[in-house]
C-alpha positions in Angstrom: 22.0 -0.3 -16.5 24.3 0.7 -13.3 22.9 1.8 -10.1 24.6 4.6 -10.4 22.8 5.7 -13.2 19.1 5.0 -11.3 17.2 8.3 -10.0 14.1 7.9 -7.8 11.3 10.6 -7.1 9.7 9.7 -4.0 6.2 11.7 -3.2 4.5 11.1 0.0 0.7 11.4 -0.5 -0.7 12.7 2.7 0.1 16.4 0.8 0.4 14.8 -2.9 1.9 17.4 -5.7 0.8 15.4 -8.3 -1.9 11.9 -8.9 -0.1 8.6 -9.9 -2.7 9.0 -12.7 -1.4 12.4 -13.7 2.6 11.4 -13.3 1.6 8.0 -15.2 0.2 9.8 -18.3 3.2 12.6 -18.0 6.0 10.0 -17.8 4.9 7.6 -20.0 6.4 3.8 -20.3 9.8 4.8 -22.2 10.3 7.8 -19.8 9.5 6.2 -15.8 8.1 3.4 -14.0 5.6 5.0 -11.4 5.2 2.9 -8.3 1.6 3.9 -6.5 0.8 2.8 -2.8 -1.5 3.9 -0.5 1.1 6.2 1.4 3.2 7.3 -1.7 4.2 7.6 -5.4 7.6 6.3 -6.5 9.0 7.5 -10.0 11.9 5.6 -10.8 13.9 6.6 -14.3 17.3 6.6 -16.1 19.7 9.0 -16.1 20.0 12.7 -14.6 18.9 14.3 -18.3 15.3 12.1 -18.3 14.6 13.1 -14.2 15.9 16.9 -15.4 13.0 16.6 -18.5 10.7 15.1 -15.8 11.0 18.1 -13.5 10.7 20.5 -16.9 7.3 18.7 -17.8 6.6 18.3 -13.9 6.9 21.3 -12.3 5.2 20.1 -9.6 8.1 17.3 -8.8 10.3 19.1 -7.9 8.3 19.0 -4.6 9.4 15.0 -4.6 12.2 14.0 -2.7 15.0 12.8 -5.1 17.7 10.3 -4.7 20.1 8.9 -7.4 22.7 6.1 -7.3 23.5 4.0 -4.0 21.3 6.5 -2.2 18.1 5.5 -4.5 19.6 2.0 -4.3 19.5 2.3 -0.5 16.0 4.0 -0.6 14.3 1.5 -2.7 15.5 -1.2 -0.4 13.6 0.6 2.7 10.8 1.0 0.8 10.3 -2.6 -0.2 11.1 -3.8 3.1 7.8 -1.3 4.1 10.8 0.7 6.3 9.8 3.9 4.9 5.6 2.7 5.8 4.5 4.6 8.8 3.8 1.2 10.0 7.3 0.3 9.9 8.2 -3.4 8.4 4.9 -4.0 6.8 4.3 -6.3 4.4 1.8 -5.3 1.7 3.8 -2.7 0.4 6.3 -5.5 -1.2 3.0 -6.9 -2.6 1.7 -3.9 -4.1 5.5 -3.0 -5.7 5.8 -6.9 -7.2 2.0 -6.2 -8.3 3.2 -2.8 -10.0 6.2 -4.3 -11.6 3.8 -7.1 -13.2 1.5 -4.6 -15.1 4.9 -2.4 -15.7 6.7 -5.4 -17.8 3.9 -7.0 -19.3 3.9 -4.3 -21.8 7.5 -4.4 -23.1 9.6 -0.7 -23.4 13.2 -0.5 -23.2 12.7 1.0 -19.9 11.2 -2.2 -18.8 14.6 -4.3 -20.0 16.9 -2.3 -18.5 15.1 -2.4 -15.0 15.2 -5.8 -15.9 17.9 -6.9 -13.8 18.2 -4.0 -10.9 14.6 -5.1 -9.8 15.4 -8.8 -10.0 18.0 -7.9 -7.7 15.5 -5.7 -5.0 13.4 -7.8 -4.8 16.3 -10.8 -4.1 17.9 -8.2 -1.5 14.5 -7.3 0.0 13.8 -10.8 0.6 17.1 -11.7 2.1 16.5 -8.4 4.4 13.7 -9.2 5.6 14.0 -13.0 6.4 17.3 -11.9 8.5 16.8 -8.8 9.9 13.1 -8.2 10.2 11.8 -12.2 11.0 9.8 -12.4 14.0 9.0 -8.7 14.3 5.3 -9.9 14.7 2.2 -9.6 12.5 3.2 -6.6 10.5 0.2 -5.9 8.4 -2.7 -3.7 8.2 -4.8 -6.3 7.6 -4.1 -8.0 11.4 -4.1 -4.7 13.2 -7.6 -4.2 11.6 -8.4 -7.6 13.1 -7.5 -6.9 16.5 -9.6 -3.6 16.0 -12.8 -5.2 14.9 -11.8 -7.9 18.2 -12.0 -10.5 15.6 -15.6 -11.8 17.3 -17.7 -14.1 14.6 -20.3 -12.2 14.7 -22.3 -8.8 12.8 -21.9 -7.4 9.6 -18.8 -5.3 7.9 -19.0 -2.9 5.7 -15.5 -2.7 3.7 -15.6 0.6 1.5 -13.3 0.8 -1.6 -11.3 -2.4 -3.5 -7.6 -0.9 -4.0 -4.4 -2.6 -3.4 -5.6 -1.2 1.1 -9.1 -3.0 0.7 -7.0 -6.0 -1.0 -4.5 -6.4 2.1 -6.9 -5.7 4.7 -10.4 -8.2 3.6 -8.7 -11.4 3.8 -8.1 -10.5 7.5 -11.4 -9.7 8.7 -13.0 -12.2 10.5 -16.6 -10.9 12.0 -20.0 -12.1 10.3 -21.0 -11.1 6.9 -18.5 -9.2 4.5 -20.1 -6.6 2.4 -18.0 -4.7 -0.1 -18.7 -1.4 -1.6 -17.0 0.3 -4.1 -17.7 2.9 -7.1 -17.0 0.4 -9.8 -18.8 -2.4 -9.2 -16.4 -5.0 -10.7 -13.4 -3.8 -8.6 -15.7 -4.9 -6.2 -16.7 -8.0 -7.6 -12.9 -8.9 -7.7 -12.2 -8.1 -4.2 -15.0 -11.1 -3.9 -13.0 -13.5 -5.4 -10.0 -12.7 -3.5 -11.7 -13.2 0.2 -12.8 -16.4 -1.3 -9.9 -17.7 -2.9 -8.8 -17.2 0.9 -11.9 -19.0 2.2 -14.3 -20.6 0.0 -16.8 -20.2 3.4 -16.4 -16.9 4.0 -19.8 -15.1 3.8 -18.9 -12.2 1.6 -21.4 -9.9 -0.8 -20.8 -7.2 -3.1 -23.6 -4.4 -2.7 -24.8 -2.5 -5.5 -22.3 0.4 -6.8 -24.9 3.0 -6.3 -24.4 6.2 -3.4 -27.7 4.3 -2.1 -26.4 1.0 -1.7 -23.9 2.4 0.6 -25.5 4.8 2.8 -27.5 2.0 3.4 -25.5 -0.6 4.8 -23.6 2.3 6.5 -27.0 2.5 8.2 -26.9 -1.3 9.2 -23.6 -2.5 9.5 -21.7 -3.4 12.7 -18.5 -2.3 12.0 -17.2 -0.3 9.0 -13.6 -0.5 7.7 -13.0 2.9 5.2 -9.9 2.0 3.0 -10.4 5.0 0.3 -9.5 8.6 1.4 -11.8 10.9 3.3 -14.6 12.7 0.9 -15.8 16.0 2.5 -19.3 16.0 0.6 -19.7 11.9 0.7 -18.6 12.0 4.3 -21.5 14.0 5.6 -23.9 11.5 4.6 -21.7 8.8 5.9 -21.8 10.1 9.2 -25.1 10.8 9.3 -26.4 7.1 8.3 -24.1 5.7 10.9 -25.4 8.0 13.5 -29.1 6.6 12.8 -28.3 3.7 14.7 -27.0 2.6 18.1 -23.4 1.8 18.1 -22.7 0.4 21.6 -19.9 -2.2 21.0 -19.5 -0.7 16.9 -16.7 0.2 15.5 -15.6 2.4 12.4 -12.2 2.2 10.8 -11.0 4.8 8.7 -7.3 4.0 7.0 -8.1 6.8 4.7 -7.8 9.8 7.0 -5.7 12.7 7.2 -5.0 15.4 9.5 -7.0 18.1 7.4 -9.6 15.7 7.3 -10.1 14.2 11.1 -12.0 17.3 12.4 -15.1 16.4 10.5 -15.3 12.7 11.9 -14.5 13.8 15.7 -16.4 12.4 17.8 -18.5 10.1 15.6 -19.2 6.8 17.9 -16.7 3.9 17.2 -14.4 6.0 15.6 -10.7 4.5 15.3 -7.9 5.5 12.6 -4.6 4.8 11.5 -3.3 6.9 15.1 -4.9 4.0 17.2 -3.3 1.5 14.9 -0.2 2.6 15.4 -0.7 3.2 19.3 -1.6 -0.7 19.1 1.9 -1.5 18.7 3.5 0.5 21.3 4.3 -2.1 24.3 7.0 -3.9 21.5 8.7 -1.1 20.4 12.2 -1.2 21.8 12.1 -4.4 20.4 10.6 -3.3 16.6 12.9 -0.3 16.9 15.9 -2.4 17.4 15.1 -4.9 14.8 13.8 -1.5 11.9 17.0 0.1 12.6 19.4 -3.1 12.2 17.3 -3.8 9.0 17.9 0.6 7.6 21.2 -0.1 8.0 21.5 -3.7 6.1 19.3 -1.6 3.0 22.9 0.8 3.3 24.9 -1.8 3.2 23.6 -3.5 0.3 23.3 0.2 -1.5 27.2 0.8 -0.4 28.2 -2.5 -2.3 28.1 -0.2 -5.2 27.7 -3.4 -7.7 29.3 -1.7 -11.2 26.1 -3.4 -13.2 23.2 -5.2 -12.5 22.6 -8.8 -13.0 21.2 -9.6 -16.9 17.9 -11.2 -16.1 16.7 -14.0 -18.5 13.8 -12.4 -20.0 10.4 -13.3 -19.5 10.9 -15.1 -16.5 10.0 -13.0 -13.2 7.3 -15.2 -12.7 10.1 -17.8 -11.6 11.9 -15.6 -9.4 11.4 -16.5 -5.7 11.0 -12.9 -4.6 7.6 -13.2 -6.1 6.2 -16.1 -4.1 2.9 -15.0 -2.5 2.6 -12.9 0.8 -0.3 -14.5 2.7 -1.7 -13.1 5.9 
């Protein structure tokens, strides 16, 4: 496969047109690889005639934004260097694509082998990117500017709500009192666990029971509250309402899973911060992460503009080897 013949549908989720579960089961292995993140859905394919039958099934894509040769090339590289994140040069997203690109190739497809080499070669570039251009940008993850939120003190109980690829990047980093986990399915949960203590074997850390019950009640209790699933209008209410039944001098909620639409029914709730704050939090270094974000969008163009006629041929079965998939540790 050439990069000229890659096409790329790119769907921000803050006003989704379609579920990753809905374009997974419409594209199917031989047809796409979908890419899901937290802050958007990534459908990358072969060839203008499968994106054209995608948008015939789809109808609802052609709300994506498309790109095709050295432009998807060039996009790709921005989104795995977390460019296109609205925290700009964060990290997790490469996680959460290498993570994708696991469970995409351990079922083989010829879609699969012919991605083969091109995402060998991504993640190589996105690497290279980010060690020269983005090094020293500062702690560029959610996970630390939840930290620095919380004010990192030792001490009171967190309630950590939901166990996606958010809750994944964000628990390690979270270093008050007792960690309690909640989430629907109870061993998502349980597996979020093992992570925070493959971290830290002493980490006080407890799944609660999956039940609507289990966590109203710590919502009741808890010290701080991280949310890392999106807002729920009906579950919400009753959220709000347990947290209110307590005095929160010094408490804090938050919420990485809120929208626009959806901030009117949290205002003024005690404690509240959300992904706005976050950002604001990184404010006094911006010349200096401007500089450094807009040196790295043009190195992605510059690698995209190299036009290479074909990708490397990858050995197969051997990603595991390749050093763009060494660990990202907080």
């Amino acid at each position: 496969m050439t990069w000229a013949e890659l096409q790329v549908l790119h769907f921000d989720t803050a006003e989704p047109a379609l579920s990753p579960a809905e374009l997974e089961a419409a594209c199917g292995l031989q047809q796409a690889w979908v890419i899901a993140t937290c802050q958007r859905t990534v459908v990358m394919t072969i060839g203008r005639d499968a994106r054209d039958q995608l948008f015939e099934r789809l109808p609802a894509a052609s709300r994506a934004q498309a790109y095709s040769g050295a432009e998807a090339h060039a996009f790709l590289l921005r989104f795995a260097c977390g460019l296109e994140s609205r925290l700009p040069g964060e990290t997790e997203v490469f996680g959460q694509i290498k993570e994708s690109w696991r469970a995409f190739s351990a079922t083989p497809s010829l879609l699969s082998r012919q991605f083969e080499g091109c995402v060998q070669r991504l993640f190589k570039d996105t690497k290279e990117i980010r060690a020269t251009q983005l090094s020293g940008l500062g702690s560029t993850s959610y996970g630390s500017q939840v930290r620095r939120l919380l004010g990192g003190t030792g001490r009171g109980t967190t309630l950590l709500v939901g166990a996606g690829a958010l809750a994944q990047a964000v628990a390690p980093w979270i270093d008050t009192g007792e960690l309690l986990l909640w989430n629907r399915t109870h061993e998502r949960a349980l597996e979020l666990q093992a992570l925070v203590l493959r971290r830290d074997a002493n980490r006080t850390c407890r799944v609660l029971d999956s039940s609507d019950d289990a966590e109203l009640a710590a919502w009741a209790t808890a010290d701080n509250v991280v949310m890392c699933i999106p807002a729920d209008d009906g579950r919400d209410t009753a959220r709000i309402a347990a947290w209110a039944s307590k005095s929160r001098q010094g408490s804090h909620i938050v919420h990485l899973g809120m929208s626009q639409s959806t901030a009117a029914q949290w205002k003024g709730v005690p404690g509240l911060t959300d992904l706005s704050a976050l950002f604001a939090m990184l404010r006094a270094q911006s010349d200096q992460r401007s500089a450094q974000v807009a040196r790295a969008r043009r190195a992605c163009s510059d690698k995209a503009a190299l036009g290479l006629a074909h990708c490397p041929v990858a050995a197969p079965n051997r990603w595991e080897d390749h050093a763009a998939f060494a660990t990202i540790s907080p």
